[in-house]
C-alpha positions as a printed NumPy array, in Angstrom:
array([[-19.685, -54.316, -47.781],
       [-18.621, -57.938, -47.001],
       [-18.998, -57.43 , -43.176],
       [-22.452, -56.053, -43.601],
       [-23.649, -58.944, -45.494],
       [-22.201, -61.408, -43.334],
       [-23.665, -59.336, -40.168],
       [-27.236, -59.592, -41.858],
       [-27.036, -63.273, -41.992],
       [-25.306, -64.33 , -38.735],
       [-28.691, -62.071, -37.12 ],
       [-30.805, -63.586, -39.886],
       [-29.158, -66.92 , -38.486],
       [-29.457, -66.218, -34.711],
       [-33.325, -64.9  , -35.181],
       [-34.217, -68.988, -36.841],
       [-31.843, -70.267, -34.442],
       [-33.791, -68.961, -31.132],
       [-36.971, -69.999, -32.895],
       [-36.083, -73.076, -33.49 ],
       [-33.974, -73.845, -30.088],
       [-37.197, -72.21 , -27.905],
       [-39.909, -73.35 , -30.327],
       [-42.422, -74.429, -27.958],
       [-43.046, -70.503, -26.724],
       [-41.722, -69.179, -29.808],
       [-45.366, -69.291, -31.938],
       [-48.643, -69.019, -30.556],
       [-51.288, -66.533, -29.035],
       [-49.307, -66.878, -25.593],
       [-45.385, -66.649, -26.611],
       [-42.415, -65.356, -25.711],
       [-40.679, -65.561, -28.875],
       [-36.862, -64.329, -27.246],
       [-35.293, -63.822, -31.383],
       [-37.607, -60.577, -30.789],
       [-35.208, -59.105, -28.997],
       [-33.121, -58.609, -32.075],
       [-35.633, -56.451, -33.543],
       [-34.445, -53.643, -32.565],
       [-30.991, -53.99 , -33.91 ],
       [-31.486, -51.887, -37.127],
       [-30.613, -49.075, -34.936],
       [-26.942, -50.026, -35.162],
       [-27.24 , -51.744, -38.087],
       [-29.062, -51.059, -41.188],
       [-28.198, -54.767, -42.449],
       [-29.844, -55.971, -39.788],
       [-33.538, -55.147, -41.243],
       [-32.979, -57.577, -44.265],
       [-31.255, -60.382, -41.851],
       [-34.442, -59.904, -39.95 ],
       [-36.884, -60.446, -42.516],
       [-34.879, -63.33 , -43.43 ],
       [-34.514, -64.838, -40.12 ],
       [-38.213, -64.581, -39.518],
       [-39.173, -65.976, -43.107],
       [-36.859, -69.083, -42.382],
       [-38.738, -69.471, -38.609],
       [-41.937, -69.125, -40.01 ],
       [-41.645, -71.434, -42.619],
       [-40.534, -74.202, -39.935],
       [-43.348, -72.687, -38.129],
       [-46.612, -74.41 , -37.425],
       [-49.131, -71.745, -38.849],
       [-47.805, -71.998, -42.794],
       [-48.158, -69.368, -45.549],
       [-50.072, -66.86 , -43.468],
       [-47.241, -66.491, -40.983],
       [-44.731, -66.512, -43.49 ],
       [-45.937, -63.837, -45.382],
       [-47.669, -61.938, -42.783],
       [-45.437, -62.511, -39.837],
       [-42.361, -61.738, -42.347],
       [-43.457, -58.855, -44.113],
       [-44.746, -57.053, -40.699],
       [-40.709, -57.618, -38.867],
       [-39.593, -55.973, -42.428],
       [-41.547, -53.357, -41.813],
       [-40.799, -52.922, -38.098],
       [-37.427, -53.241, -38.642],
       [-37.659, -50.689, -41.083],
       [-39.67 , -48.412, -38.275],
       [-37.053, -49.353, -35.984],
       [-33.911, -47.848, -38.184],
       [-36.014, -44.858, -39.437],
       [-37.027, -43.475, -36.134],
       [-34.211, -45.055, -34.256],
       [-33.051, -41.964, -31.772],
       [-36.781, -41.974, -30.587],
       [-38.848, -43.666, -28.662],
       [-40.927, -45.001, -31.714],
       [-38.077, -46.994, -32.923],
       [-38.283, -48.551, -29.511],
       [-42.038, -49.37 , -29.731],
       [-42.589, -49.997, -33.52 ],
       [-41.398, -54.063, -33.615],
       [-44.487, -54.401, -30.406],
       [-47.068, -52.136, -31.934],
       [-46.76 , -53.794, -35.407],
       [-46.497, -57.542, -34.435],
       [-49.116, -56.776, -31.543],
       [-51.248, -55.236, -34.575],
       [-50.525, -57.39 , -37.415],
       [-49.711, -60.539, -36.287],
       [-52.475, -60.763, -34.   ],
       [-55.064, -60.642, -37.228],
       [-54.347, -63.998, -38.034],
       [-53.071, -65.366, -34.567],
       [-56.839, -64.792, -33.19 ],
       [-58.36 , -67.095, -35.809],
       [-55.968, -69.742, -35.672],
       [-56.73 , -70.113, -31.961],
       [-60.27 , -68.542, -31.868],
       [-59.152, -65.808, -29.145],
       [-60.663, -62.486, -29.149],
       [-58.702, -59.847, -31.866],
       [-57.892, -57.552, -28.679],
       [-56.647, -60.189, -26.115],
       [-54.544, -61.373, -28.783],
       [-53.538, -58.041, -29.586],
       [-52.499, -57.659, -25.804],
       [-50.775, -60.88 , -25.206],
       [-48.379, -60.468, -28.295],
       [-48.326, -57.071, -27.428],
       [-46.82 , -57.615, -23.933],
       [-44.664, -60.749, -24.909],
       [-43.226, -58.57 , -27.483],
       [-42.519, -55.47 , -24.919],
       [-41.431, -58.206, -22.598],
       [-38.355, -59.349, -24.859],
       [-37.412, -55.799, -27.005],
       [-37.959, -53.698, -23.53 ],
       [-35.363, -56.321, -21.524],
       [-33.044, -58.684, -23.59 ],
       [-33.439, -56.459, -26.712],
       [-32.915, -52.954, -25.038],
       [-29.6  , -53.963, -23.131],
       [-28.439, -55.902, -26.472],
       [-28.554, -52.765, -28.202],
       [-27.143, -50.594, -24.997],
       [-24.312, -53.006, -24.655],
       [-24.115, -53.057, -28.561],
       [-23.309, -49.017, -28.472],
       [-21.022, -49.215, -25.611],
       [-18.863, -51.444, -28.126],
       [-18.961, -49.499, -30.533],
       [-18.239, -46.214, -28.748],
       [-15.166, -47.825, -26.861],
       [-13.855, -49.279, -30.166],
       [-13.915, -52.641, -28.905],
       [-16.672, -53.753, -32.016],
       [-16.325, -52.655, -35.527]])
């Protein structure tokens, strides 16, 4: 139970840490926000979906956008991340941290820098498909190959 715990919050710690290291692309309409990548580690980790939501409730709250990205931006990676670990052998679990922040995050994002709903839709869409489909995919490959060799516990 300990190592769980401590798992959640070094990725809870990691996920402000990127933000806060990369934080001039990490929050906008045009971002590449790279502690996405560890969205998709609820697949190996169910502790991770907590240490997520905390991570991004901590990086919003330094954040430049205030209460609407912390609550909104927070609640929809809890949710992904929930997506993520429930469908996590399909490709669903893959998708559901860029659908959902592409979705949700974009219903504020658009107002805050009067862009269209749809092109903000599609440029968080692809700079969240840019980081889970590269850095995040091969985490999580690289991740299992640990685990399957015995060389992570």
């Amino acid at each position: 139970m300990g190592i769980k715990i401590a798992r959640g919050a070094l990725i809870a710690a990691i996920y402000i840490v990127l933000c806060l290291a990369l934080q001039p692309i990490s929050y906008g309409v045009i971002q590449v926000r790279f502690a996405e990548s560890l969205t998709l580690l609820p697949m190996i980790f169910p502790e991770a979906i907590p240490g997520l939501f905390i991570g991004a409730l901590v990086a919003n709250v330094i954040g430049p956008f205030g209460i609407i990205d912390v609550l909104g931006g927070s609640f929809t990676t809890l949710v992904a991340a929930y997506f993520t670990y429930r469908f996590k052998d399909t490709w669903f679990g893959y998708l559901s941290p860029v659908l959902f922040n592409a979705i949700f995050v974009s219903l504020y994002l658009h107002a805050f820098f009067d862009w269209p709903y749809w092109a903000t839709v599609v440029s968080i869409g692809i700079s969240e498909a840019l980081v889970v489909f590269t850095l995040g995919y091969f985490l999580v490959k690289a991740l299992r190959n640990f685990i399957k060799t015995g060389r992570f516990h």
